[in-house]
C-alpha positions as CSV (number, residue, x, y, z in Angstrom):
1,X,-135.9,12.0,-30.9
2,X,-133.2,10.4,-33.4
3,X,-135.2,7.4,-33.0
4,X,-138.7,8.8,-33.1
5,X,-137.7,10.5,-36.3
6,X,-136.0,7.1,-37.8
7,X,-139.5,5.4,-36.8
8,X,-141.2,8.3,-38.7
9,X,-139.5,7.8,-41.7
10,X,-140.1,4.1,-42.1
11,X,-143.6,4.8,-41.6
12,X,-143.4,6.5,-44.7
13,X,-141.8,4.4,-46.9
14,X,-144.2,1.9,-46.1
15,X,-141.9,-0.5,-43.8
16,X,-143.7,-2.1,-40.7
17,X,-142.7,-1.1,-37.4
18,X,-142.9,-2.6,-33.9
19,X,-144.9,-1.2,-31.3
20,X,-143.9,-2.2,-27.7
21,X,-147.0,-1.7,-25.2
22,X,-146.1,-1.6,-21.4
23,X,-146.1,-5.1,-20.4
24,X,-143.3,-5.9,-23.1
25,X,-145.9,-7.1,-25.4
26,X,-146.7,-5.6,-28.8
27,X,-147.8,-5.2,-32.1
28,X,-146.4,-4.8,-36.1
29,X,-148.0,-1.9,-37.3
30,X,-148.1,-0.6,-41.4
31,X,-149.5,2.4,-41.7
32,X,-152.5,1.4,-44.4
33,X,-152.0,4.6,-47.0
34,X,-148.6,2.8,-47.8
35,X,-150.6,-1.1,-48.4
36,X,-149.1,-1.6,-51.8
37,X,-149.8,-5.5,-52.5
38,X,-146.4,-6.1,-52.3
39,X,-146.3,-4.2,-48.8
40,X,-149.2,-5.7,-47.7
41,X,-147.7,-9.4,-49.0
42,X,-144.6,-8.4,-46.7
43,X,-146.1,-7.5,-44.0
44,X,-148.8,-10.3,-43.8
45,X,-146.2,-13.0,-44.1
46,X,-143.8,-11.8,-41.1
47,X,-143.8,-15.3,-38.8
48,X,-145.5,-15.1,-35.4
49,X,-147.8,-12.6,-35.3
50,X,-151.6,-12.8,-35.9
51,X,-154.6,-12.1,-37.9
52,X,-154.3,-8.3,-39.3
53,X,-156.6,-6.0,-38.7
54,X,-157.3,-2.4,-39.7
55,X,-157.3,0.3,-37.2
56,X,-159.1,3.8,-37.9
57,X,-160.0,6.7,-35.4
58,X,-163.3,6.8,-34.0
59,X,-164.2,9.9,-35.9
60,X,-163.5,7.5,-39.2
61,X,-166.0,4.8,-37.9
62,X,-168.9,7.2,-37.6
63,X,-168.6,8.1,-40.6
64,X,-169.0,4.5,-42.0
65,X,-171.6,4.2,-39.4
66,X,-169.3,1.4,-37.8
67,X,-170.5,0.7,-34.0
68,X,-167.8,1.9,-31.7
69,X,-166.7,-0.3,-28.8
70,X,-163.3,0.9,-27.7
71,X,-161.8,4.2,-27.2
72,X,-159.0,5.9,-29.2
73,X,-158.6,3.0,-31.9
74,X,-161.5,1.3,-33.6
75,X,-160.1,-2.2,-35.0
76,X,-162.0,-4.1,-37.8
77,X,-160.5,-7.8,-39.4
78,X,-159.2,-7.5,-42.7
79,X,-161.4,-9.6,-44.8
80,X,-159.0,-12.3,-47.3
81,X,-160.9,-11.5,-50.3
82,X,-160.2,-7.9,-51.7
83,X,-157.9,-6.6,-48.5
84,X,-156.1,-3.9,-50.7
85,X,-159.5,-2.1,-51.8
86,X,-161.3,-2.8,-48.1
87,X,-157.9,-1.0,-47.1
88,X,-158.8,2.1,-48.9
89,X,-162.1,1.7,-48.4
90,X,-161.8,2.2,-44.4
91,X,-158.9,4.4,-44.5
92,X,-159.7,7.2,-47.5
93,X,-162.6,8.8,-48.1
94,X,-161.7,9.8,-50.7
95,X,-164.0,7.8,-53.1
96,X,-167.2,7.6,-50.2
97,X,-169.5,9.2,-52.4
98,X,-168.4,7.4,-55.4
99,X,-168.5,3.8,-54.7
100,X,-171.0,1.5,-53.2
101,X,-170.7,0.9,-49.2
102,X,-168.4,-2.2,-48.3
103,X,-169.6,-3.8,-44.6
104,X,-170.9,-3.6,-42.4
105,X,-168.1,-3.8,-41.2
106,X,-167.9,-5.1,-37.4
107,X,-165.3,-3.5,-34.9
108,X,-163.2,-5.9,-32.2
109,X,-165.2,-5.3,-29.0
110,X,-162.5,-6.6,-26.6
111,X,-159.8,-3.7,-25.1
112,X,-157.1,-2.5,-27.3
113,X,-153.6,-2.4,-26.1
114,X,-152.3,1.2,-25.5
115,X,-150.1,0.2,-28.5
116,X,-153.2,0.5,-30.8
117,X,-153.5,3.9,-30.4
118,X,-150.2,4.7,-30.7
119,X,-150.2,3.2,-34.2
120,X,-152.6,5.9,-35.1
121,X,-150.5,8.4,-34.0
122,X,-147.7,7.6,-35.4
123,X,-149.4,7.7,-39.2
124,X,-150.5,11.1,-38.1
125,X,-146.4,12.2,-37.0
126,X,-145.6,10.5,-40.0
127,X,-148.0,13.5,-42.1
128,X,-149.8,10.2,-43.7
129,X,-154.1,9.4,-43.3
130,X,-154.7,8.2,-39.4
131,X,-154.8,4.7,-40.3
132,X,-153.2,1.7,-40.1
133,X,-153.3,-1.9,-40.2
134,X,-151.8,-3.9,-37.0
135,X,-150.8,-7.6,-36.3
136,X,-150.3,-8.9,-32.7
137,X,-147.3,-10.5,-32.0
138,X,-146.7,-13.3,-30.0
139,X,-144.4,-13.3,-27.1
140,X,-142.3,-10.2,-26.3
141,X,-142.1,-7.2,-29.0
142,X,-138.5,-6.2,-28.5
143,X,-136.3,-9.1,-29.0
144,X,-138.7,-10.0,-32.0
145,X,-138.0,-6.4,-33.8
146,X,-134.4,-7.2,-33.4
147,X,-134.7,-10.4,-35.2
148,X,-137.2,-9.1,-37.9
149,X,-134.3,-6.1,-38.2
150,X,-137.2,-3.8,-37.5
151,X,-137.5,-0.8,-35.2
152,X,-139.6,-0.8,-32.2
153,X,-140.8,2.1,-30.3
154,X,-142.5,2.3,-27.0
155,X,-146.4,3.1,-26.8
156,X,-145.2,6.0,-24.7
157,X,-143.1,7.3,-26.6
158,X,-144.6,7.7,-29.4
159,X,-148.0,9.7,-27.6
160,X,-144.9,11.6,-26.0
161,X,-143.6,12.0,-28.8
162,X,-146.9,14.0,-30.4
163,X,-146.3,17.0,-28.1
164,X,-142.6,17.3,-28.8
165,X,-143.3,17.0,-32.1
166,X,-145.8,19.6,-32.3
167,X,-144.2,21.8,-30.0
168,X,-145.6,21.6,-26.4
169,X,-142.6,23.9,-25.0
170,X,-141.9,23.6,-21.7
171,X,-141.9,27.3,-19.8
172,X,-138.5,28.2,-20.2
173,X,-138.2,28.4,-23.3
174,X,-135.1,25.8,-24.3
175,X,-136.4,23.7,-27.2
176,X,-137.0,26.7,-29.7
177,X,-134.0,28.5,-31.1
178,X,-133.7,32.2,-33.0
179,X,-131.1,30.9,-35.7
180,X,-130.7,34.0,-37.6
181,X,-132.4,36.8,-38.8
182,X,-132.2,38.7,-42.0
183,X,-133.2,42.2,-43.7
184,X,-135.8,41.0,-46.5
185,X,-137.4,44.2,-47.8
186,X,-141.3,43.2,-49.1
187,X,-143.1,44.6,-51.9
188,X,-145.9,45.7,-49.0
189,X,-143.2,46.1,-46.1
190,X,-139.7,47.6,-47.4
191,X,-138.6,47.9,-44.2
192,X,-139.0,44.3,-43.0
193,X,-136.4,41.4,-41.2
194,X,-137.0,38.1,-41.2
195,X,-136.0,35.8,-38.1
196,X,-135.9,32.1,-38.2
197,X,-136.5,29.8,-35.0
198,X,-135.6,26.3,-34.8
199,X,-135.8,23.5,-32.6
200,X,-133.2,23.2,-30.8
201,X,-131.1,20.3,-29.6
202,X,-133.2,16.6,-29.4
203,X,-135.8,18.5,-30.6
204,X,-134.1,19.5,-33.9
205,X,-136.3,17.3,-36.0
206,X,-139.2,19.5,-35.8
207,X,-140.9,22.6,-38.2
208,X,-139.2,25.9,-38.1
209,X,-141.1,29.1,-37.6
210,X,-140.3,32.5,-39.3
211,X,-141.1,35.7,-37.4
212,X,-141.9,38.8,-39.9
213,X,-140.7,42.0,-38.0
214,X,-142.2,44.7,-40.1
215,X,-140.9,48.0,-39.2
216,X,-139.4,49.1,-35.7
217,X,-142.7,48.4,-33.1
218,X,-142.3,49.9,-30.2
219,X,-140.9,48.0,-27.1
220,X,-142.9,50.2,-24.8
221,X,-146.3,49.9,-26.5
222,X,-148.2,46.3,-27.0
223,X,-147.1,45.1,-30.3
224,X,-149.2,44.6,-33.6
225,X,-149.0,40.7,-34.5
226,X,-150.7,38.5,-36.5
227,X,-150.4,34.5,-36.2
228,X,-149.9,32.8,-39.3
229,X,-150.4,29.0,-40.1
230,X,-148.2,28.7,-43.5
231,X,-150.9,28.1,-46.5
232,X,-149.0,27.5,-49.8
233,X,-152.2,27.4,-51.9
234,X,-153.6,30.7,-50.5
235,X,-150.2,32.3,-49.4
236,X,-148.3,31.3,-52.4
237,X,-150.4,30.3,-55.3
238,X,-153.3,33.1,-53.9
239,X,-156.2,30.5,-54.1
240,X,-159.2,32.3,-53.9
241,X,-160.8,29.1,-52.1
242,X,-159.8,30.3,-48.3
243,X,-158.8,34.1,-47.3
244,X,-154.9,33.2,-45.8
245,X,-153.4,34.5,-48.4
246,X,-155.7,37.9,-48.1
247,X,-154.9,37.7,-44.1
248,X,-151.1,37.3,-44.7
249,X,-150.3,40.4,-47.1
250,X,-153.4,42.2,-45.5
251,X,-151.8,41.9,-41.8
252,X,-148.1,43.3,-43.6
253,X,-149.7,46.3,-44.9
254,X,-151.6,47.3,-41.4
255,X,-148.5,46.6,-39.8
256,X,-146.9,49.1,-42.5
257,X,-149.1,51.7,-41.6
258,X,-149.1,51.5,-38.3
259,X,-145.1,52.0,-38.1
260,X,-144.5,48.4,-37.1
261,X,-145.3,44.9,-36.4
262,X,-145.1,41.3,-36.6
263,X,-146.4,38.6,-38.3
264,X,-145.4,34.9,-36.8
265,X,-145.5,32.3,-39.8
266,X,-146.2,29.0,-38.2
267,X,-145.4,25.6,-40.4
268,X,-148.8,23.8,-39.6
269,X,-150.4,23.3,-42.8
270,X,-154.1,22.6,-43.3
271,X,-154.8,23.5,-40.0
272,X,-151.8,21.2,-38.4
273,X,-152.8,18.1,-41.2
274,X,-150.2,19.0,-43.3
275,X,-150.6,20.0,-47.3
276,X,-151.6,16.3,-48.7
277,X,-153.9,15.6,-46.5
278,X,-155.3,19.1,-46.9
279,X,-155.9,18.9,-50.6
280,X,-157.6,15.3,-49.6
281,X,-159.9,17.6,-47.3
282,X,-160.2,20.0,-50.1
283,X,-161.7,17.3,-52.7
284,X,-163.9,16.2,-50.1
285,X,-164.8,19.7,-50.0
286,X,-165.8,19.6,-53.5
287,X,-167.8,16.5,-53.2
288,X,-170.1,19.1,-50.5
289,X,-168.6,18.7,-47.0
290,X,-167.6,21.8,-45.2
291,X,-164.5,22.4,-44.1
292,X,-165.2,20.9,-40.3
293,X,-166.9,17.8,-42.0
294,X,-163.9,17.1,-44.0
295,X,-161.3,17.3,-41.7
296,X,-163.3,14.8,-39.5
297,X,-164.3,12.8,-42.5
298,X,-160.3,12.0,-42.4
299,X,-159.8,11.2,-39.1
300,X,-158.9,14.0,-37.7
301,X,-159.7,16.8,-35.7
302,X,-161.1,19.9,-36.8
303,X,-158.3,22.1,-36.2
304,X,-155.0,20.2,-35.3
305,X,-152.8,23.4,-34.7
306,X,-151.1,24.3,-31.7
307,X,-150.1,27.7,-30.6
308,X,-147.5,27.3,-27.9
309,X,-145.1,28.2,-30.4
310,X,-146.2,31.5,-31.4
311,X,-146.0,32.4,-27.1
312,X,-142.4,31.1,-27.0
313,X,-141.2,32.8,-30.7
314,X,-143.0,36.0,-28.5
315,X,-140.9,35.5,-25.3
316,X,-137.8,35.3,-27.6
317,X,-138.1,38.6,-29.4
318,X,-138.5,40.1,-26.1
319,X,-142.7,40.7,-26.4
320,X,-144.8,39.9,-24.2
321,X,-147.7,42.2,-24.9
322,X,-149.7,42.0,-27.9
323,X,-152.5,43.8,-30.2
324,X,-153.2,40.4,-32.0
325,X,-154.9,40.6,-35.3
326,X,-157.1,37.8,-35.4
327,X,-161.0,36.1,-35.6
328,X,-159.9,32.9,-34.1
329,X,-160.7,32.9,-30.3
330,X,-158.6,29.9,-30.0
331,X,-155.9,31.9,-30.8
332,X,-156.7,34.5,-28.1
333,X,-156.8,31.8,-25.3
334,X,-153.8,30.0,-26.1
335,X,-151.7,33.0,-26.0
336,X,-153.2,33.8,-23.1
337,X,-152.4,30.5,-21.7
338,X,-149.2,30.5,-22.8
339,X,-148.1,33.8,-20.4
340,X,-148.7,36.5,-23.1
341,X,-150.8,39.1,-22.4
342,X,-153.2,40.5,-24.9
343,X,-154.3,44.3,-24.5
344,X,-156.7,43.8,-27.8
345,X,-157.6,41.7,-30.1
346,X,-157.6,43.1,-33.5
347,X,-160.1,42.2,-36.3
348,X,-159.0,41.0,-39.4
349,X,-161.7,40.0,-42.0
350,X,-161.9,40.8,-45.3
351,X,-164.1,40.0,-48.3
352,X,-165.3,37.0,-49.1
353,X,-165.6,35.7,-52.8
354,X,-167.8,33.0,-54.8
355,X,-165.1,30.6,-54.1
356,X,-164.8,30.5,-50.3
357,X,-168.4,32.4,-49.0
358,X,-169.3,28.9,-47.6
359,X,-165.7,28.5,-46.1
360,X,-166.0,32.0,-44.1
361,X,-169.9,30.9,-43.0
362,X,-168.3,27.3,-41.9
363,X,-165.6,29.3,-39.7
364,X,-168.4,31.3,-38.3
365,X,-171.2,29.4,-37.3
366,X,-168.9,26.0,-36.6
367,X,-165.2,27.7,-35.2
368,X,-166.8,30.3,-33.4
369,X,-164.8,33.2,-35.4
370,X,-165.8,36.9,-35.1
371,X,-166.8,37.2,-38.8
């Protein structure tokens, strides 16, 4: 993990990184939010490795109607005339509506190495656009790194890595840690304790979770719980563009009333894309996508989160029956997956407003929730 996490962060700054695939072989990879000319200069001037090319997720090609002959990675050439802007062009869609189509662009139709993928992931791990541009190197990838003073990673490990990352716990519990807990009396909840989990061990590098205990539930009775995915523009800032921020104090004051409760806050931003790329769903959103469209408009999924944390942050504080308060039936059969047992699912809708009536309507008719 040290060195998944030391891969990450050079991802970030923008420094290329090697990427081994099974047979020794690899490629340089750049993740292509962080193409800065000089970057880009760098990167394309490394000895011994070939023509550079752009990789996007297949979800990104649709969307520039870009014929798809490979699975997992779709790789286009980088053109020498105007590379930086065809960057942005394939990797942001940001501007689509603004600017005039480049292309048609034409994707590689011979196989990808496994390594190609992995490059996408890694720009996702790294919280940056799903995208990256990719050189092939010639001969074998690790002694090349070495000599380049870069870091190479396995193609394995980094798909490994996207579970640990996001928390794919193993049954017993290990990797998720209750650090400490602390009496934090709410404006809705006086009588409330918070509880902080943490990866633990290898595994430190990932989010922490905080568990809201509201009250004293009862240990013989299924517990009142809400899941929360943090939102710091509806939680914090109370943006009246979703309802998390109505969900969140509206789940604390049931759970008041009701004599106890607990609300899981789960660090998975945006749906699990993290808050920049969120806001750069949330302009696509006011260009007229919905919220499904503009989460696949990125490159990603429609809903990224994971919920295996919530089951293990559960087993921890001793629950294992649940009332959950939710719409999300994704939520239901994850739990359920994950060994907790759920005696009734709780609605939990309220109002909606000028500002996020499409939203709700999106969440019905396109996530399936009980609104």
């Amino acid at each position: 993990m040290r060195r998944i996490d030391r891969f990450l962060v050079d991802i970030r700054r923008g420094v290329p990184v090697v990427i081994e695939n099974s047979d020794g072989s690899g490629l340089l990879a750049l993740a292509a939010e962080m193409a800065s000319r000089t970057a880009l200069s760098g990167f394309t001037a490394l000895p011994q490795t070939h023509n550079t090319r752009v990789l996007i997720t297949p979800k990104r090609a649709e969307t520039l109607k870009i014929h798809r002959y490979t699975e997992g990675a779709i790789a286009v050439d980088l053109p020498t005339e105007r590379p930086l802007e065809t960057i942005e062009h394939l990797a942001d869609p940001a501007k689509d509506l603004d600017r005039a189509m480049m292309g048609p662009f034409k994707a590689l139709r011979a196989p990808l190495p496994e390594a190609a993928p992995a490059g996408l992931k890694a720009a996702k791990l790294a919280g940056l656009l799903p995208a990256a541009l990719i050189r092939n190197l010639e001969g074998a990838a690790r002694p090349w790194a070495e000599a380049e003073g870069l870091l190479c990673l396995a193609a394995s490990e980094i798909l490994a890595a996207e579970g640990l990352i996001a928390h794919a716990l193993t049954p017993d519990d290990t990797r998720l840690d209750l650090v400490t807990s602390a009496e934090v009396p709410l404006a809705d909840a006086p009588d409330c304790r918070l509880i902080a989990f943490r990866p633990e061990g290898l595994f430190g590098g990932g989010p922490e979770h905080i568990a809201i205990m509201i009250g004293h539930p009862d240990p013989q009775a299924p517990a009142l719980v809400r899941i929360h995915s943090e939102c710091f523009t509806g939680d914090l800032l109370g943006s009246l563009k979703c309802d998390c921020g109505d969900q969140l104090r509206g789940a604390i004051r049931e759970m008041q009333k009701a004599g106890g409760g607990i609300v899981l806050y789960l660090a998975q931003e945006g749906r699990g894309i993290g808050l920049m790329n969120k806001l750069r769903a949330y302009h696509l959103q006011d260009l007229g996508f919905d919220t499904v469209d503009a989460n696949l408009r990125l490159g990603f999924e429609a809903d990224e989160r994971l919920f295996e944390s919530a089951a293990t942050m559960l087993r921890k504080l001793g629950v294992h029956q649940i009332r959950l308060m939710t719409n999300n039936p994704d939520k239901v059969a994850d739990l359920k997956k994950f060994g907790i047992n759920i005696t009734e699912r709780v609605p939990h809708s309220f109002p909606s407003n000028e500002h996020n009536q499409a939203y709700l309507q999106t969440k019905k008719e396109r996530s399936g929730h009980y609104l």
